[in-house]
N, C-alpha and C positions, 0 to 999 in steps of 0.2 A: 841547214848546214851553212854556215857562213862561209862565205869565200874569202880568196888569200886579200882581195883589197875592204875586208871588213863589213861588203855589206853581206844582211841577212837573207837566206833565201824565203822569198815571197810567192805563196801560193794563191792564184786568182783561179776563183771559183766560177764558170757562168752555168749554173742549174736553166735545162731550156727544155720547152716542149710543142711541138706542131709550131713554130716561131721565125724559121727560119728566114722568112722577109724580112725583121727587122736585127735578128740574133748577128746577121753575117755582120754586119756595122759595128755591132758593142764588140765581139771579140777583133773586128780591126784595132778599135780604141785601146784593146790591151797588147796585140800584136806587137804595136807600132813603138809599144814601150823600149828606150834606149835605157833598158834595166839585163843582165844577163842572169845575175841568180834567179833568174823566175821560172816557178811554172803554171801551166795554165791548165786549166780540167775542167775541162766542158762535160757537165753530167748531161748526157741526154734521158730523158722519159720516155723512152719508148715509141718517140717520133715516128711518124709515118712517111715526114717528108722529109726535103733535102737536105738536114739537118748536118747529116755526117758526111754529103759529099763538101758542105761547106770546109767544114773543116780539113778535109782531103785537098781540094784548092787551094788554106795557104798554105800546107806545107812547111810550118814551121815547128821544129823536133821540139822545140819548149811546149808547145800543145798537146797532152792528150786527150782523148777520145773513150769516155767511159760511155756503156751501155744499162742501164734499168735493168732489160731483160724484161720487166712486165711493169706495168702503168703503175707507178708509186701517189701517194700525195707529194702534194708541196714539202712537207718537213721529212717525208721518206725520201724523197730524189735527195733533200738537201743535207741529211745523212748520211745516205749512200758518200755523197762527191764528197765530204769530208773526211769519212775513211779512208781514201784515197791518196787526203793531199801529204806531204812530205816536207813542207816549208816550216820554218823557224816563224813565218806569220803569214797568217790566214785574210784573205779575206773575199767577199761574194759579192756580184754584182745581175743585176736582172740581164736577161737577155734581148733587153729593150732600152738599160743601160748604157752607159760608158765611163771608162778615165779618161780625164787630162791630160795632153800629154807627156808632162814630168810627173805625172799622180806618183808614182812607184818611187822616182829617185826622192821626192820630198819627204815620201812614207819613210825612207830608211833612214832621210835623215833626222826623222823627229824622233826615229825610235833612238836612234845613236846620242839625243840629245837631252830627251827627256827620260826620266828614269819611272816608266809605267808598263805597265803590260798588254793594256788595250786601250784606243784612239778613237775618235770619231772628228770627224771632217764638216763643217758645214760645205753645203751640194749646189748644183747647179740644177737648174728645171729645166727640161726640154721638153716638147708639147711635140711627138709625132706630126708631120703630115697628114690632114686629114678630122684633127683636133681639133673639137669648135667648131667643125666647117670651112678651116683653112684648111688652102691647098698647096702649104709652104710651113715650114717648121721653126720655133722660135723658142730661144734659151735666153732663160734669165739667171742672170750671172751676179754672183756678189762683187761687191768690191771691199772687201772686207780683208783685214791681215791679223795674224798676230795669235799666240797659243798660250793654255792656260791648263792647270792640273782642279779638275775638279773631285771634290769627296762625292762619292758615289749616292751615299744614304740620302744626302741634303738633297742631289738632282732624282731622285726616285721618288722622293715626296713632295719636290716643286710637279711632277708629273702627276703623280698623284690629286694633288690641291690645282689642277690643270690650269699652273700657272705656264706651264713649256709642256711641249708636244713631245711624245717619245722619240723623237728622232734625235736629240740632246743628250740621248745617252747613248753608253759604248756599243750598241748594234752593230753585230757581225752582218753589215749590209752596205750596198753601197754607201762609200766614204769610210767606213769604218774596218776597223783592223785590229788583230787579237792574235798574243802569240799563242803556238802552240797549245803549250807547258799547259795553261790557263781552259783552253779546249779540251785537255785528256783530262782535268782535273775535275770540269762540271761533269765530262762523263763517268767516271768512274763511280761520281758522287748521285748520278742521277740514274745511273743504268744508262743514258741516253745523253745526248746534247741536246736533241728539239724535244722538249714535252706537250707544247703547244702547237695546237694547228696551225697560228701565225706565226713561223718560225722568225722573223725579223724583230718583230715585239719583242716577243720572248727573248731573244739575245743580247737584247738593251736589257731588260730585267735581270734575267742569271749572270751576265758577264756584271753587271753593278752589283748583284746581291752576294759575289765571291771577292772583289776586290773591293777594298777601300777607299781608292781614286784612281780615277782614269785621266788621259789626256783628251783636251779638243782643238782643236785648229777652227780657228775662224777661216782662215783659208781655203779655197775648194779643190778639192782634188776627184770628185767625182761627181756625173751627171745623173742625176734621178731622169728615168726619160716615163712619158706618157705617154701608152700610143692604144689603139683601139684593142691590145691584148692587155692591158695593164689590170689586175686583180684589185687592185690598194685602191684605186679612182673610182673604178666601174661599182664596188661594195658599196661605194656610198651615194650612188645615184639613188633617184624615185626604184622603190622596188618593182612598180608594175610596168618596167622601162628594163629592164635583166632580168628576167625569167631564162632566157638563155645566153645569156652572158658569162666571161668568161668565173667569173665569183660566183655565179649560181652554181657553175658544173665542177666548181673547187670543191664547192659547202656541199654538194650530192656526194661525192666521191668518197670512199672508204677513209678514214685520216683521225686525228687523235681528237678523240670526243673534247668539246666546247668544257668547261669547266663547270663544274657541278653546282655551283654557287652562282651561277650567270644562267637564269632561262633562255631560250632559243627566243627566236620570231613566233608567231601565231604558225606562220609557214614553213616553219622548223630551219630558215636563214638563220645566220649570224647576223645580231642587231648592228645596224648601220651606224654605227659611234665610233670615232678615235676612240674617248675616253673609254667606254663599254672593254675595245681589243685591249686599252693597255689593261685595264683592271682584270682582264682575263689572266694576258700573260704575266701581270705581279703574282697572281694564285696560282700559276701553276710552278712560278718557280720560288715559291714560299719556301722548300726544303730548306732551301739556300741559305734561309735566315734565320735570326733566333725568337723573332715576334714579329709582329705588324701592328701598324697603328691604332690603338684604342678607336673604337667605334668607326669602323674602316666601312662596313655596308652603308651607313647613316651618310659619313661623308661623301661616299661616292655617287650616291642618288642626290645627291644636290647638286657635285660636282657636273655630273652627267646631264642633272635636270638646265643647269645652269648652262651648258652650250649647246642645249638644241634649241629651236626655234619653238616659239607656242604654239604653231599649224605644226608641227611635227607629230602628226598622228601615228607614224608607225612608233617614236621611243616615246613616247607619251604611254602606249599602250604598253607598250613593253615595260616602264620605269613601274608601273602598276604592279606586274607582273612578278619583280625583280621584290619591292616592296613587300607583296604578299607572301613571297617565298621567305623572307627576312623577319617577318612580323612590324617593318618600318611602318611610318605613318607618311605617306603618301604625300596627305595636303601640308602637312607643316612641310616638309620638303621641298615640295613646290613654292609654298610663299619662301623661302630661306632661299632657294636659288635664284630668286630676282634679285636679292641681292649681291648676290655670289655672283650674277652676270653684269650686273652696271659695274661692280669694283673691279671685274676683270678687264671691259672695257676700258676704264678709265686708267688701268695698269697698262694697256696694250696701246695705248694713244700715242705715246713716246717711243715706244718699240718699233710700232707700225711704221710713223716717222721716219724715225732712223734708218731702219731696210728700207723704204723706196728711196730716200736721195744716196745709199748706199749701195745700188743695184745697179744694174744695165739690163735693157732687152733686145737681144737683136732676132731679127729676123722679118722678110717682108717678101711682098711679090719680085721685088729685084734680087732681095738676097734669102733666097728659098730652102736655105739648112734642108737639106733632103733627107739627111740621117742624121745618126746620133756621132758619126763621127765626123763629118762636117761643121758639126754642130761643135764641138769637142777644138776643133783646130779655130771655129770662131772668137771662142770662149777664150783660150789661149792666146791669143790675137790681143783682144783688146785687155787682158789681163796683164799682159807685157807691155803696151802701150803704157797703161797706167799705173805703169811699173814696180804692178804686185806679184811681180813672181822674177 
């Protein structure tokens, strides 16, 4: 519902579970929002711990407090809180996350300005305490400005031909924002909104395979944070280093089977690949679409061959596996992706570039970001300084 001074109301999603050491920080970072149309919906999972006196503490009536009732997956919790929300735009953030502190009033006004229905944000990285082996936390910040309407089809298959990383697309995830309207529309058409067990993936894929173009802000308005619960980081370590970690006890858990056209691990894990997740969640939200790209398994075992390393024995074994199931040829695959890796190199040389003299890192034993929203008021600090915002 829009209010009487125009803006939209904004619903902020924090999906949490057993979390609460780092959870209470990300929902101050949205608390502290000088936004009123908002509301805030903390799904909890079924928490054991102090989850919901957190939210009892602040106290604030824009917060509620939804309950699981019994231990969902990840895309079932993050189902459940969307039922829930009531806002004219959506969006979700980890609970090891955070916004910005103007995240919200910049959100309404790009929606006010640009004429798109979903958005995605370039982010900020924050590295928990305790990351690495430091024992002080540290965010790197873009310094980046400036927004642009992208066609949706052309950024699905630069992801695809893994020239940019899924996160370049409209993902209902941190940074990224989706009205309504657009959300009851993939369900209606899906039975569901998440079909995939990465529901993050997934909603860069379906929100681009429904609309035509979306918005992006080079801008950041929200912090991807990293901390010893993070599922996205921990997936792609050495496997025999998570056996109980927090993406092993994900991939154990009841949840929406892996995509039939994708084999498992040896170990029945989900293979350790960006490209592998996105190529999952392009397939499961194919409905969406009217084709896919001629000889899409062929390219994708290249693509995939082509950014893992050659000691990479777990997707080596795996790319085999994927092959066989396909009837691909393997070794021509393998020689085609050395190429596919030096030209992406040599495309990335100038990109790379560019982000590091376009970044900041702060953080140090003097100045010790202890959370994400310390970390959040840093970022903003010198954001303002350099008077991007």
């Amino acid at each position: 519902m829009t209010s009487r001074s125009g803006t939209p109301k904004i619903t902020v999603i924090i999906p949490t579970r057993e979390r609460c050491d780092v959870f209470a920080s990300a929902l101050h970072t949205v608390v502290v929002q000088d936004y009123d149309n908002l509301e805030i919906l903390v799904s909890d999972n079924f928490s054991t711990d102090d989850t919901r006196e957190v939210v009892t503490r602040v106290a604030d009536p824009r917060v509620r407090y939804l309950n699981t009732g019994k231990r969902l997956s990840m895309s079932g919790n993050w189902e459940f809180a969307l039922s829930h929300a009531t806002g004219d735009w959506v969006t979700i953030i980890g609970d090891d996350d955070g916004l910005l502190p103007d995240a919200l009033d910049r959100a309404s006004e790009f929606i006010r300005e640009m004429d798109v229905l979903a958005f995605q944000s370039t982010i900020c990285r924050y590295r928990w305490p305790g990351n690495k082996g430091r024992q002080y936390g540290r965010i790197r910040v873009p310094l980046t400005r400036g927004e642009e309407v992208r066609p949706s089809e052309t950024w699905m298959n630069r992801v695809l031909q893994g020239r940019v990383v899924y996160a370049e697309l409209p993902m209902l995830y941190t940074g990224g924002f989706a009205n309504m309207a657009v959300l009851s529309d993939l369900k209606r058409r899906m039975g569901a909104f998440y079909r995939s067990c990465v529901p993050d993936v997934y909603s860069g894929f379906a929100i681009a395979s429904l609309l035509p173009r979306y918005g992006f802000s080079r801008s950041p308005l929200a912090i991807a944070g990293i901390s010893k619960h993070s599922i996205g980081v921990d997936h792609f370590r050495k496997r025999e280093k998570v056996q109980t970690s927090p993406s092993q006890k994900f991939a154990a858990e009841e949840n929406i089977p892996f995509h039939k056209d994708i084999p498992l691990m040896d170990d029945g894990g989900y293979p350790p690949s960006l490209q592998v997740t996105a190529l999952e969640a392009y397939l499961q939200s194919a409905p969406l679409r009217n084709d896919d790209p001629p000889a899409l398994f062929d390219q994708q075992l290249e693509v995939i061959l082509s950014a893992t390393g050659p000691d990479d024995r777990d997707i080596t074994n795996w790319a085999r596996k994927f092959a066989a199931l396909h009837g691909l040829d393997y070794e021509l695959a393998r020689r085609k992706s050395r190429g596919r890796r030096l030209l992406r190199k040599l495309e990335e040389l100038p990109i790379n570039f560019a982000r590091r003299i376009k970044r900041r890192t702060l953080g140090s034993p003097t100045q010790t970001l202890e959370n994400v929203y310390e970390a959040s008021l840093a970022a903003d600090a010198l954001l303002r300084k350099k008077k991007l915002r």
